[in-house]
PyMOL CGO cylinders between C-alpha atoms (Angstrom):
from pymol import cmd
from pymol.cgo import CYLINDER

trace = [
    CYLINDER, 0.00, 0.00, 0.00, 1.23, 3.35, -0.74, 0.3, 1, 1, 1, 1, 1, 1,
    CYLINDER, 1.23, 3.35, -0.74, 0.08, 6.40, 0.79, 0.3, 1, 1, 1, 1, 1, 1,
    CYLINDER, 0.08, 6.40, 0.79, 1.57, 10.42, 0.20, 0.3, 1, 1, 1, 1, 1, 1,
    CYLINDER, 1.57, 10.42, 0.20, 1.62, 12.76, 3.13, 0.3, 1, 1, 1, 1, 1, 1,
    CYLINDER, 1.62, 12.76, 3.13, 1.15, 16.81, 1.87, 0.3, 1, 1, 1, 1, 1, 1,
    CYLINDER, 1.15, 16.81, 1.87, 2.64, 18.88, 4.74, 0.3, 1, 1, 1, 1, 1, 1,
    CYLINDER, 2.64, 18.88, 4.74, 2.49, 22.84, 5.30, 0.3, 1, 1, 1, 1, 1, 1,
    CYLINDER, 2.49, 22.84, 5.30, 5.87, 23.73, 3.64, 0.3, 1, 1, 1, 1, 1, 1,
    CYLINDER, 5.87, 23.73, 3.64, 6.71, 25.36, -0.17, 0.3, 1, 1, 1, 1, 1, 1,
    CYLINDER, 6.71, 25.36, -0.17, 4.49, 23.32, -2.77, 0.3, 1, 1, 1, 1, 1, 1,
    CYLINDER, 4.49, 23.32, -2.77, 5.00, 24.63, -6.02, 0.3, 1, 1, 1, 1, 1, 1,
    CYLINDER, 5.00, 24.63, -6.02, 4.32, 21.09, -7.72, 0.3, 1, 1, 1, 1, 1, 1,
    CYLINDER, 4.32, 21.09, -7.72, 1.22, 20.27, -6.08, 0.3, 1, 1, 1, 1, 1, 1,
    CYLINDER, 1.22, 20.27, -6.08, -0.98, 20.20, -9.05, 0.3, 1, 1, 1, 1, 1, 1,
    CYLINDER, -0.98, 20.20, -9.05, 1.60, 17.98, -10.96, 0.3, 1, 1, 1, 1, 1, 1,
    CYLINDER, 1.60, 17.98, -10.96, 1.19, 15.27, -7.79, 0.3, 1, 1, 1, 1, 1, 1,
    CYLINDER, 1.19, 15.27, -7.79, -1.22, 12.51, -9.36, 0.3, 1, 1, 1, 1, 1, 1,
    CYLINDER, -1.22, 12.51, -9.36, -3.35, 11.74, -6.25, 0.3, 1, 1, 1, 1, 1, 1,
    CYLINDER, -3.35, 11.74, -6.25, -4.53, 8.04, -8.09, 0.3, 1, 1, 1, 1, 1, 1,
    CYLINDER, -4.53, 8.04, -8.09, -1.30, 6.84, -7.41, 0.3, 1, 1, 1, 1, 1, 1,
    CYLINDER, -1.30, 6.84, -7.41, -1.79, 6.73, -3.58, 0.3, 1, 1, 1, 1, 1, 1,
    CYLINDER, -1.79, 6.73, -3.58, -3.83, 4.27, -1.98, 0.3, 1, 1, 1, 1, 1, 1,
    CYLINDER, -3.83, 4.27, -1.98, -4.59, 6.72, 1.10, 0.3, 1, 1, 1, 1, 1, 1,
    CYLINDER, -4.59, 6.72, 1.10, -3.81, 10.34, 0.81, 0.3, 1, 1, 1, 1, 1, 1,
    CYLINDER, -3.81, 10.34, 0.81, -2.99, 12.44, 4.21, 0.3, 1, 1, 1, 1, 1, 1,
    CYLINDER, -2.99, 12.44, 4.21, -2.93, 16.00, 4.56, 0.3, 1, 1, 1, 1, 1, 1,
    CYLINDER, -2.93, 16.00, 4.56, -1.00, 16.81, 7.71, 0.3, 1, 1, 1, 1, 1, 1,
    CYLINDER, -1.00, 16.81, 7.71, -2.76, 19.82, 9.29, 0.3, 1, 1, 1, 1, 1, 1,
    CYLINDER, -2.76, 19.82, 9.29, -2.11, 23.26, 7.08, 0.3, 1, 1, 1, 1, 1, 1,
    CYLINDER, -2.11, 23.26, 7.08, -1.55, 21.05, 3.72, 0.3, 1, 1, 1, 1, 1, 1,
    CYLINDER, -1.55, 21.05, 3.72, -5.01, 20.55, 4.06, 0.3, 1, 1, 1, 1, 1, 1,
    CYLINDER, -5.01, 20.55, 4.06, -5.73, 24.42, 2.76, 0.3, 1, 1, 1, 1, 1, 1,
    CYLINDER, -5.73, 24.42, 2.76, -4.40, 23.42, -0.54, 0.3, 1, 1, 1, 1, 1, 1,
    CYLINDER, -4.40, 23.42, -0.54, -7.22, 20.29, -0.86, 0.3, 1, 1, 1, 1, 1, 1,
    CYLINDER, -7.22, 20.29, -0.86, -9.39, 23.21, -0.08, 0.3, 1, 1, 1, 1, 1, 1,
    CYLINDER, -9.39, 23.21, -0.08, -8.65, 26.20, -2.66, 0.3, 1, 1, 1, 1, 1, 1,
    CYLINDER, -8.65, 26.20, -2.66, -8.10, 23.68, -5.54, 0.3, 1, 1, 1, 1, 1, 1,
    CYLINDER, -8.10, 23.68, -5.54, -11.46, 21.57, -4.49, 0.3, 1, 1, 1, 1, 1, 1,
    CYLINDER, -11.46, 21.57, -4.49, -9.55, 18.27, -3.97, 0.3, 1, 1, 1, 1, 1, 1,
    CYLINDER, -9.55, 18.27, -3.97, -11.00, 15.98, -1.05, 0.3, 1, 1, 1, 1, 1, 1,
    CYLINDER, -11.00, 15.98, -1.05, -7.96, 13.98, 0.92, 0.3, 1, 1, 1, 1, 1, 1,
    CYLINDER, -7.96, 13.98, 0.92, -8.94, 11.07, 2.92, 0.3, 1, 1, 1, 1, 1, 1,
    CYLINDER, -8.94, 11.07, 2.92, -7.65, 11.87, 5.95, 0.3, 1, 1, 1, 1, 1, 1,
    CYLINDER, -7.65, 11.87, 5.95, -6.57, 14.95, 8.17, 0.3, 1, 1, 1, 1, 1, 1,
    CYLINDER, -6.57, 14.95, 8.17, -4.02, 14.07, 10.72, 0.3, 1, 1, 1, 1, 1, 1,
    CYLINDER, -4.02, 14.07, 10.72, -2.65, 17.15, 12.97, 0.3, 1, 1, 1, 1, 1, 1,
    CYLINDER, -2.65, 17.15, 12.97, -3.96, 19.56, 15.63, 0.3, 1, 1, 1, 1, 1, 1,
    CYLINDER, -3.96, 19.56, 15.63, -5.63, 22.74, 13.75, 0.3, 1, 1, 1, 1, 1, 1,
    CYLINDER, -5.63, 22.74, 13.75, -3.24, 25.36, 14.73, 0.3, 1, 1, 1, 1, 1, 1,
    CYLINDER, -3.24, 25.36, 14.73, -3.16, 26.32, 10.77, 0.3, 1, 1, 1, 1, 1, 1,
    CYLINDER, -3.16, 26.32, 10.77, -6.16, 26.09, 10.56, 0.3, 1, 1, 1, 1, 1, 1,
    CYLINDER, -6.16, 26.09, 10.56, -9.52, 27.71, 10.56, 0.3, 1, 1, 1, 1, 1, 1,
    CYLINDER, -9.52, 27.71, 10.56, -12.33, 25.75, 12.26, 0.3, 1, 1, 1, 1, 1, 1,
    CYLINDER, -12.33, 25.75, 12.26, -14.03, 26.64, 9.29, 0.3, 1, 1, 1, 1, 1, 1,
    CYLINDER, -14.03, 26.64, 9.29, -11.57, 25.02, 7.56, 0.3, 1, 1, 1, 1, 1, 1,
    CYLINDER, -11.57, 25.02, 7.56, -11.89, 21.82, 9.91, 0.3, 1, 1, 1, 1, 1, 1,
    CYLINDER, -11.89, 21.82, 9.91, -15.49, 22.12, 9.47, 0.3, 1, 1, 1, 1, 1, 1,
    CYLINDER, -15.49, 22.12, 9.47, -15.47, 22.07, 5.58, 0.3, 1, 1, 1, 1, 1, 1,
    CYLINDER, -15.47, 22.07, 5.58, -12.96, 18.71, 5.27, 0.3, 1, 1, 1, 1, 1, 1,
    CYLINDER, -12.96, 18.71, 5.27, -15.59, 17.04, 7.36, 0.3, 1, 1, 1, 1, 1, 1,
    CYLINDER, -15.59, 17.04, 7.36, -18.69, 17.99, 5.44, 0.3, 1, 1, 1, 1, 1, 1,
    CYLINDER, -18.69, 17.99, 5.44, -15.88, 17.15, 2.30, 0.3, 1, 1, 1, 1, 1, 1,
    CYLINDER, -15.88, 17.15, 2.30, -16.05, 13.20, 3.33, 0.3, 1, 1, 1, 1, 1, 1,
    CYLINDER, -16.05, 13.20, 3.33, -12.47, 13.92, 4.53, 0.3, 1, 1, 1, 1, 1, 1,
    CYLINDER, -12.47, 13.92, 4.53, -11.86, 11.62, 8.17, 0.3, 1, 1, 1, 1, 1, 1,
    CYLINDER, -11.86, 11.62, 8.17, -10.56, 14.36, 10.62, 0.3, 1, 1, 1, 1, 1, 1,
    CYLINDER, -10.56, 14.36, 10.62, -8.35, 13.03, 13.37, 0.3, 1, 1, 1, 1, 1, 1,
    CYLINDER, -8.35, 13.03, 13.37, -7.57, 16.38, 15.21, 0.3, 1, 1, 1, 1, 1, 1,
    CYLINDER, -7.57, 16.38, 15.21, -4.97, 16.20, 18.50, 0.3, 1, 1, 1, 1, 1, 1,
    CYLINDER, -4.97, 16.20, 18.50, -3.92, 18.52, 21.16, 0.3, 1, 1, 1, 1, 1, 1,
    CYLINDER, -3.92, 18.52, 21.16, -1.86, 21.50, 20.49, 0.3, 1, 1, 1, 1, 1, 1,
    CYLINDER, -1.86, 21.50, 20.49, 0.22, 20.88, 23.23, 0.3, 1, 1, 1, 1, 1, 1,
    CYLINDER, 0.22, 20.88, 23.23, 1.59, 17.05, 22.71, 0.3, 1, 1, 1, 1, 1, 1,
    CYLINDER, 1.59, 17.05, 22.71, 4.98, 15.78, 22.45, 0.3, 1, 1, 1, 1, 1, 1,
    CYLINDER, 4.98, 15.78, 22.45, 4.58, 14.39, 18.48, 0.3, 1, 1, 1, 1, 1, 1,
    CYLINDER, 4.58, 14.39, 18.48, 5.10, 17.17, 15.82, 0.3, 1, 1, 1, 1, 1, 1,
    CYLINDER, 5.10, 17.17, 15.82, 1.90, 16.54, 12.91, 0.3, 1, 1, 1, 1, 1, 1,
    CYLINDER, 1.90, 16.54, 12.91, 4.33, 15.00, 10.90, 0.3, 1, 1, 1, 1, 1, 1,
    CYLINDER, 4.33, 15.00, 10.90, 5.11, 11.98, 13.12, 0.3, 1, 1, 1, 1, 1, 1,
    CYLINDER, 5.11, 11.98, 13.12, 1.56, 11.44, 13.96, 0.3, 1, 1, 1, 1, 1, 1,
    CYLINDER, 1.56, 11.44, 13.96, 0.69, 11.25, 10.55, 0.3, 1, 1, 1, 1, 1, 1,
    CYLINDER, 0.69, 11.25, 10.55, 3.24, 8.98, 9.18, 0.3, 1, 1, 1, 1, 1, 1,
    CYLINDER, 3.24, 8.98, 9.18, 2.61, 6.54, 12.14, 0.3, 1, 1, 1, 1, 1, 1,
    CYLINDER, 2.61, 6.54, 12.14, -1.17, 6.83, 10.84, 0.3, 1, 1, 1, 1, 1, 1,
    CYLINDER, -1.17, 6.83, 10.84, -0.25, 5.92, 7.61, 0.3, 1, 1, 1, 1, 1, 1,
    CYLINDER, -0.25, 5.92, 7.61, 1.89, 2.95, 8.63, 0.3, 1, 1, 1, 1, 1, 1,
    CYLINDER, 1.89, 2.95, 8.63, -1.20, 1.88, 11.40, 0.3, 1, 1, 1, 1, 1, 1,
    CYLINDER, -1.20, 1.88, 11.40, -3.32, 1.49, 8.19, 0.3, 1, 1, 1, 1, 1, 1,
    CYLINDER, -3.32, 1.49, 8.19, -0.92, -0.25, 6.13, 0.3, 1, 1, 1, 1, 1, 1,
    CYLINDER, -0.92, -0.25, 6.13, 1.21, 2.01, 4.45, 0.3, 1, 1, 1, 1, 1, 1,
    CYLINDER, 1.21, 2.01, 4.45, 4.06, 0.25, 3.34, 0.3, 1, 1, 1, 1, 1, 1,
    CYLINDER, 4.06, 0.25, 3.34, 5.31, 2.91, 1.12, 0.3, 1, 1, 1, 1, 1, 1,
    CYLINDER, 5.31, 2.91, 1.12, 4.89, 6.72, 1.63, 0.3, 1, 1, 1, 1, 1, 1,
    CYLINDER, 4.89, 6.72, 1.63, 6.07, 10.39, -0.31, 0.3, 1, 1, 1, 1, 1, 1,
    CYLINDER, 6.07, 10.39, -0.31, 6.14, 13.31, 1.15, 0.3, 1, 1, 1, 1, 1, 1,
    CYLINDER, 6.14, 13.31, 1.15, 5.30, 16.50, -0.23, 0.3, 1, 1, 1, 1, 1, 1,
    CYLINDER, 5.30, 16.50, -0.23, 5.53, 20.12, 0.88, 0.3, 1, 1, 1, 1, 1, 1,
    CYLINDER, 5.53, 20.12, 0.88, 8.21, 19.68, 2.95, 0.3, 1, 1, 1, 1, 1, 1,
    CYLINDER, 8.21, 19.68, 2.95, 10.91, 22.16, 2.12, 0.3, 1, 1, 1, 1, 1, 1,
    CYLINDER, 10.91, 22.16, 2.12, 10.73, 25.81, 3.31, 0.3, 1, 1, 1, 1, 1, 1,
    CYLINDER, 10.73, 25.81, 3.31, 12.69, 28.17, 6.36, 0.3, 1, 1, 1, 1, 1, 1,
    CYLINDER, 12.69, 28.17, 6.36, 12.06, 25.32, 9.53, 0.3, 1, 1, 1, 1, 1, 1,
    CYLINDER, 12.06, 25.32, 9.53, 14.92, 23.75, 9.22, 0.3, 1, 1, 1, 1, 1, 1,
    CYLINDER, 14.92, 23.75, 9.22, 14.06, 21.94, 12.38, 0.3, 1, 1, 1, 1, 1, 1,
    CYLINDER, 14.06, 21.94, 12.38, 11.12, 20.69, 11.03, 0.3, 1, 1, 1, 1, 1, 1,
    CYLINDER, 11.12, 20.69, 11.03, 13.27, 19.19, 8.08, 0.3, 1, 1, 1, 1, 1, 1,
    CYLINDER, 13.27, 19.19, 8.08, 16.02, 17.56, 10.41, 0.3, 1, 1, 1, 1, 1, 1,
    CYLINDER, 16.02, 17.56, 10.41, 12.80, 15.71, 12.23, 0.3, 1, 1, 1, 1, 1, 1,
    CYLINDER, 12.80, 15.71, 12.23, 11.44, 14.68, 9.49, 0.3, 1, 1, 1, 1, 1, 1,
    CYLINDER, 11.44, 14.68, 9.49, 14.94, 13.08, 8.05, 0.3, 1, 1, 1, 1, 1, 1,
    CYLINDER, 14.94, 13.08, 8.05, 15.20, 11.13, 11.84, 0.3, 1, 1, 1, 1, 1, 1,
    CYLINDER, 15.20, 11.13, 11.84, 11.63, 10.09, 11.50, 0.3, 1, 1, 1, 1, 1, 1,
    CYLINDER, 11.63, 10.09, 11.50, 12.70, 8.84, 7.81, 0.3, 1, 1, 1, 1, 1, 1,
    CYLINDER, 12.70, 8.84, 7.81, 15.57, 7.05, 9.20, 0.3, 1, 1, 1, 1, 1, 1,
    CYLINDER, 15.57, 7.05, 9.20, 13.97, 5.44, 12.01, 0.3, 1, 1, 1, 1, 1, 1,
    CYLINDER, 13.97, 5.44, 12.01, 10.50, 4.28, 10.78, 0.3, 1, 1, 1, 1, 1, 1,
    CYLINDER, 10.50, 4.28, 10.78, 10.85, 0.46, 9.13, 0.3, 1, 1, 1, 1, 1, 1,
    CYLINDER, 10.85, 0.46, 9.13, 9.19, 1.75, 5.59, 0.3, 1, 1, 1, 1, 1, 1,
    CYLINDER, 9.19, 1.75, 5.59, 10.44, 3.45, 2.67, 0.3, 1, 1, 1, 1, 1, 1,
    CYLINDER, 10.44, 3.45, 2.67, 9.57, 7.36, 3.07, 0.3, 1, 1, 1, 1, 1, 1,
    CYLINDER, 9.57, 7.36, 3.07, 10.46, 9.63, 0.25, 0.3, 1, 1, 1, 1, 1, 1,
    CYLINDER, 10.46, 9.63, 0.25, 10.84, 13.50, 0.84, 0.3, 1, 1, 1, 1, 1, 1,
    CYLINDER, 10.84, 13.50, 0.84, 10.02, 15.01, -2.43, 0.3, 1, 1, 1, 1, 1, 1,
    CYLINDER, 10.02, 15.01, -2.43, 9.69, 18.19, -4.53, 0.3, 1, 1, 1, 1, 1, 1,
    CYLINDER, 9.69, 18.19, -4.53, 10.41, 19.39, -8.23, 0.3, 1, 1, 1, 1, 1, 1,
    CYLINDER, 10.41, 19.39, -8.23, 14.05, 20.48, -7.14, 0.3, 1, 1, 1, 1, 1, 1,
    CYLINDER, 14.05, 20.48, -7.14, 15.18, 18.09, -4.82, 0.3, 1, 1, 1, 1, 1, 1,
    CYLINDER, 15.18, 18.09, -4.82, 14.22, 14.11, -3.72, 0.3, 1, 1, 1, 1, 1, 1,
    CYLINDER, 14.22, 14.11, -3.72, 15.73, 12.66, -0.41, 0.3, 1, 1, 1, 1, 1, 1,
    CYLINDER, 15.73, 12.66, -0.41, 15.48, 9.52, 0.88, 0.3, 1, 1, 1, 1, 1, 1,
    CYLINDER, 15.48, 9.52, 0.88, 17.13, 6.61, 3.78, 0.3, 1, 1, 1, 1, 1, 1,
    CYLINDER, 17.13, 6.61, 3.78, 19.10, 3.78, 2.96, 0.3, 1, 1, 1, 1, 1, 1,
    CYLINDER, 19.10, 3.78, 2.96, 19.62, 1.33, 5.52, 0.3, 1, 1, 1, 1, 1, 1,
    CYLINDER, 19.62, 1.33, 5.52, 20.54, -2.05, 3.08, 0.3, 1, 1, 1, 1, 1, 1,
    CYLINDER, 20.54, -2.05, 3.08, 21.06, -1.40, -1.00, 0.3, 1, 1, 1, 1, 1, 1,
    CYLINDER, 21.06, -1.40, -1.00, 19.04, 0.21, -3.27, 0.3, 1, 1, 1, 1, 1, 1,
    CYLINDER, 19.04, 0.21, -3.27, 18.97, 0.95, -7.22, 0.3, 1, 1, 1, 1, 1, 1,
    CYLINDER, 18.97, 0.95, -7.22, 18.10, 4.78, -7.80, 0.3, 1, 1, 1, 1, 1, 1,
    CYLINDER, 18.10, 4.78, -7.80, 16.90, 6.04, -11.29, 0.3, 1, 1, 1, 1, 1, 1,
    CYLINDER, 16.90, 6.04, -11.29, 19.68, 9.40, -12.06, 0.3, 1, 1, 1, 1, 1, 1,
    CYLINDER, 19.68, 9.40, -12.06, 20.57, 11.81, -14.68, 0.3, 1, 1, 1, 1, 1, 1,
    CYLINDER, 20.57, 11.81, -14.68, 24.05, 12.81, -16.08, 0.3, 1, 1, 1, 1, 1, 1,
    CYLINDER, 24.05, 12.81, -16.08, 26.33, 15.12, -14.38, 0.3, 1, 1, 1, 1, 1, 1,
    CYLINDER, 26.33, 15.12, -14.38, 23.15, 15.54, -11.44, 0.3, 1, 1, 1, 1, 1, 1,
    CYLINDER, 23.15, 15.54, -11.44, 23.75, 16.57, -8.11, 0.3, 1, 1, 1, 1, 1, 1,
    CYLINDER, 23.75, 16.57, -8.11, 24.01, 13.89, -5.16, 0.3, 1, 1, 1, 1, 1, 1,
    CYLINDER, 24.01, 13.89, -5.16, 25.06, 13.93, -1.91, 0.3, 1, 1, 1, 1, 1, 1,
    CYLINDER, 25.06, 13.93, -1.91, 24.97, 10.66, 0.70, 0.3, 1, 1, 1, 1, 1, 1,
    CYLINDER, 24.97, 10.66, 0.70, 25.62, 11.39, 4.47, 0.3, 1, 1, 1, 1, 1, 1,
    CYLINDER, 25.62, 11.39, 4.47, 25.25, 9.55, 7.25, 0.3, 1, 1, 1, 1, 1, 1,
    CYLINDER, 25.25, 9.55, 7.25, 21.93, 9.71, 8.99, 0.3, 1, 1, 1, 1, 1, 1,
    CYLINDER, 21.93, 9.71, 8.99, 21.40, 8.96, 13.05, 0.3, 1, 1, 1, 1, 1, 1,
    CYLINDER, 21.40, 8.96, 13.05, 24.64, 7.89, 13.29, 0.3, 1, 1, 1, 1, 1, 1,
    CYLINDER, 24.64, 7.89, 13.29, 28.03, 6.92, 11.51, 0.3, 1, 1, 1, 1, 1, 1,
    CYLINDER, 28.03, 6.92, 11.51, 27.21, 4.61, 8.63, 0.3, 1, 1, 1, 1, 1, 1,
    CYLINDER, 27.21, 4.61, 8.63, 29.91, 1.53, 8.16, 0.3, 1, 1, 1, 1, 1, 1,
    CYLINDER, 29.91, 1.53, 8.16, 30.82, -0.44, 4.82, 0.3, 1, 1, 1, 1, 1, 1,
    CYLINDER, 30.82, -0.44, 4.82, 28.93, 2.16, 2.47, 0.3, 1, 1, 1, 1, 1, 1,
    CYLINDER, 28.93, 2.16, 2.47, 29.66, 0.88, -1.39, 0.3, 1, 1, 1, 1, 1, 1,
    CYLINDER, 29.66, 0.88, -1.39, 28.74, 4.17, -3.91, 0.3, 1, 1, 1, 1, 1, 1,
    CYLINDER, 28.74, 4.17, -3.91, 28.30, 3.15, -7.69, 0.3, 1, 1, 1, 1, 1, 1,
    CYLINDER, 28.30, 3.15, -7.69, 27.63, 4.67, -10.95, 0.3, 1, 1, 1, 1, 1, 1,
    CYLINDER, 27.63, 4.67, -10.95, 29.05, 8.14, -9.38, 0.3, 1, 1, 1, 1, 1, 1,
    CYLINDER, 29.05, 8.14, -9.38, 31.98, 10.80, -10.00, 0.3, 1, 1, 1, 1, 1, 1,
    CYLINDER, 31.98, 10.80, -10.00, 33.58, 9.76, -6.80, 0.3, 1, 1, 1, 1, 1, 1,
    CYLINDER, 33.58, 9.76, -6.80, 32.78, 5.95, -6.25, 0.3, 1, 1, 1, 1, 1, 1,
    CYLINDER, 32.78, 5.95, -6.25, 33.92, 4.03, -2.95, 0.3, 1, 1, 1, 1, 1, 1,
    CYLINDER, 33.92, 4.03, -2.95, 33.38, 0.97, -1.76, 0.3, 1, 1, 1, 1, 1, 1,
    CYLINDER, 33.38, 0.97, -1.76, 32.68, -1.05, 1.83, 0.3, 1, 1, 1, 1, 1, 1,
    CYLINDER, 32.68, -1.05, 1.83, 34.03, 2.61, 3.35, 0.3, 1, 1, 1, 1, 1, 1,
    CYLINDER, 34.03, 2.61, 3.35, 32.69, 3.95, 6.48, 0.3, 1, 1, 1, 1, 1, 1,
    CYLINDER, 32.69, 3.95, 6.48, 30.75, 7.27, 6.61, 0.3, 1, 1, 1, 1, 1, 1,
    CYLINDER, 30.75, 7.27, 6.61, 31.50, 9.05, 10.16, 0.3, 1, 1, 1, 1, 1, 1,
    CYLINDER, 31.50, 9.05, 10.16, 29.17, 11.90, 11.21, 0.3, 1, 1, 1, 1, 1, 1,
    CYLINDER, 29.17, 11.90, 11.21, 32.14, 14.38, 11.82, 0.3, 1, 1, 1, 1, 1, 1,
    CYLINDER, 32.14, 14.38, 11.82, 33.16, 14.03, 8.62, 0.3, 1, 1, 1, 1, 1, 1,
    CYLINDER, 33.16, 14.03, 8.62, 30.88, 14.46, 5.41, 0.3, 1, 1, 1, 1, 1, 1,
    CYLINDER, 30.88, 14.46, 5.41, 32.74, 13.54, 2.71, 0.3, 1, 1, 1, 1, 1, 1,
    CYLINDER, 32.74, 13.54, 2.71, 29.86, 12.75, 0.49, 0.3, 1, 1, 1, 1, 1, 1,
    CYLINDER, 29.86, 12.75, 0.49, 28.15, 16.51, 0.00, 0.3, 1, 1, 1, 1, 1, 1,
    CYLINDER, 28.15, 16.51, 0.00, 28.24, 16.97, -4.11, 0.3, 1, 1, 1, 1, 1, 1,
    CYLINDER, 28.24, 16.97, -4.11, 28.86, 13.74, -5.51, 0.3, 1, 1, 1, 1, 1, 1,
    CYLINDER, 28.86, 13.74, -5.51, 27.50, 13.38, -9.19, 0.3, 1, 1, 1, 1, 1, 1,
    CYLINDER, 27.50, 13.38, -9.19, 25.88, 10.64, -11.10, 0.3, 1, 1, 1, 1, 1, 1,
    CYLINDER, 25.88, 10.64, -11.10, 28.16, 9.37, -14.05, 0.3, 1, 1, 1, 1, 1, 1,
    CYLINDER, 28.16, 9.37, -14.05, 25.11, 6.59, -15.22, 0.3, 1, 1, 1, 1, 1, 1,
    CYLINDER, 25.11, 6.59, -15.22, 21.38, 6.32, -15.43, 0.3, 1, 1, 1, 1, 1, 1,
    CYLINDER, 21.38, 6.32, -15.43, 21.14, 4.49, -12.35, 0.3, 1, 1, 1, 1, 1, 1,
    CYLINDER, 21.14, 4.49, -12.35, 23.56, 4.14, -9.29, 0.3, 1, 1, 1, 1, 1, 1,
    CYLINDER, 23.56, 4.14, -9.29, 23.43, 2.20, -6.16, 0.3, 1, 1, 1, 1, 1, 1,
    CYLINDER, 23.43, 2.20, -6.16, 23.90, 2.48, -2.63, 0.3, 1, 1, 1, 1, 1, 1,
    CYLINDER, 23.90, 2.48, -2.63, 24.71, -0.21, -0.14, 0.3, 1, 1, 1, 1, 1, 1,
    CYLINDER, 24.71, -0.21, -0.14, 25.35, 0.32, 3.51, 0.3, 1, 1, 1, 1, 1, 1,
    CYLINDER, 25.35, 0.32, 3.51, 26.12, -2.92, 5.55, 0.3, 1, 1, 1, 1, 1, 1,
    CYLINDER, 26.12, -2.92, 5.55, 25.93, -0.82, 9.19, 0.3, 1, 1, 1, 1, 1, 1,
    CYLINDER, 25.93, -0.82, 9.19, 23.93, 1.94, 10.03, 0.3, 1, 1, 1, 1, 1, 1,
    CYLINDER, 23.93, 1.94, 10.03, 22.06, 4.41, 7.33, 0.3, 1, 1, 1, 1, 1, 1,
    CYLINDER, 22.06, 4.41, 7.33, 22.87, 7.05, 4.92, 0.3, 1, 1, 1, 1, 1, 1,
    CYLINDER, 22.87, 7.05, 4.92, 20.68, 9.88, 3.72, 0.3, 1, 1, 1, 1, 1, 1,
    CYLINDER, 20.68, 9.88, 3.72, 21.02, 10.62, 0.30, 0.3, 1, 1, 1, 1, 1, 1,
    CYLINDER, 21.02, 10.62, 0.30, 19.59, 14.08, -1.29, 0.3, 1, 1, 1, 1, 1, 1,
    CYLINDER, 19.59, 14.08, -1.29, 19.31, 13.83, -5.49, 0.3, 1, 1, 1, 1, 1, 1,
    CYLINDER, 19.31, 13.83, -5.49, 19.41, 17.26, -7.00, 0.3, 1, 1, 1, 1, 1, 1,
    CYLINDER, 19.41, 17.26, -7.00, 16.86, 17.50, -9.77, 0.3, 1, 1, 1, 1, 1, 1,
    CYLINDER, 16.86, 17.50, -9.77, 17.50, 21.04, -10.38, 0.3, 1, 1, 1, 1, 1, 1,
    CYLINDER, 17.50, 21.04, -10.38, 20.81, 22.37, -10.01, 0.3, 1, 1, 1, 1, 1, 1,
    CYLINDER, 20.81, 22.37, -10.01, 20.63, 24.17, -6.06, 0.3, 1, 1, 1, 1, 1, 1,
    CYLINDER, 20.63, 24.17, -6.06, 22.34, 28.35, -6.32, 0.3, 1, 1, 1, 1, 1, 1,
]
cmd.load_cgo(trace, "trace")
């Protein structure tokens, strides 16, 4: 089952998100104003209303939408709550959207919560995809794009890095130094294998200033 969470960050690619691709679509408290302006109904509101107008709330539920609202004061940020949601009801595969923008907080708890949550979460946007690796995975790439792998919640051991500028292999990744910021794909696909720990990796689809 695959499921897409829309949060309350920069979304300039909304419309270009195909909602039938998603088995259960979430938006995570102020994402749900975009559903709203454009008409769209998600299936479920996860998050506590503080961007919201009870208006707003009030609409989603005469919508069809399923509103689970929280407390304000709790010790789960929106996000959290609603990827655990999605996993409760099956979701075994979940994108982000509207994630990017100034909380930068907000972006380093989503990448633990993507590192520590046993299902493949996505982060992404029209400029930039990220993603966890905790085993191997094949990636789909460009020529000459932008990558970068770091370690994620820890120092990452044995990473092997294929189809790149700068490959390695079964090399460890410590935290205090991030030697793999601006990397670049050589090949249409490239791989990344970790045999301890994780590794973030960030895929530049437009070239970041």
């Amino acid at each position: 089952m695959k499921s897409a969470l829309f949060l309350n960050g920069e979304c300039e690619d909304f419309e270009a998100v195909d909602l039938k691709d998603y088995d259960l679509v979430i938006a995570v408290d102020g994402g749900a104003k975009r559903f709203l302006k454009l008409g769209l109904v998600p299936d479920l509101f996860v998050g506590d209303g503080d961007s919201l107008d009870e208006s707003d709330l009030n609409e989603l539920k005469a919508l069809g939408c399923e509103v689970l609202l929280f407390p304000k004061e709790k010790d789960e940020i929106d996000t959290e709550l609603a990827l655990r949601m999605a996993i409760e009801r099956g979701a075994e595969e979940i994108d982000v959207f509207c994630w990017m923008g100034e909380r930068l907080d907000m972006l380093l708890a989503l990448m633990y919560l993507m590192a520590s949550l046993n299902v493949k979460i996505t982060a992404k946007s029209r400029k930039l995809i990220v993603g966890v690796v905790s085993k191997e995975v094949e990636l789909e790439a460009k020529l000459n794009e932008k990558w970068s792998i770091i370690p994620i919640a820890g120092d990452a051991h044995g990473v092997t890095l294929k189809g790149f500028k700068y490959e390695i292999v079964r090399k460890d990744m410590p935290c205090e130094h991030p030697y793999g910021v601006s990397n670049v794909a050589v090949s249409s696909k490239v791989k990344i294998s970790v045999e301890r720990g994780k590794v973030a990796y960030f895929r530049w689809l437009k070239e970041p200033s």
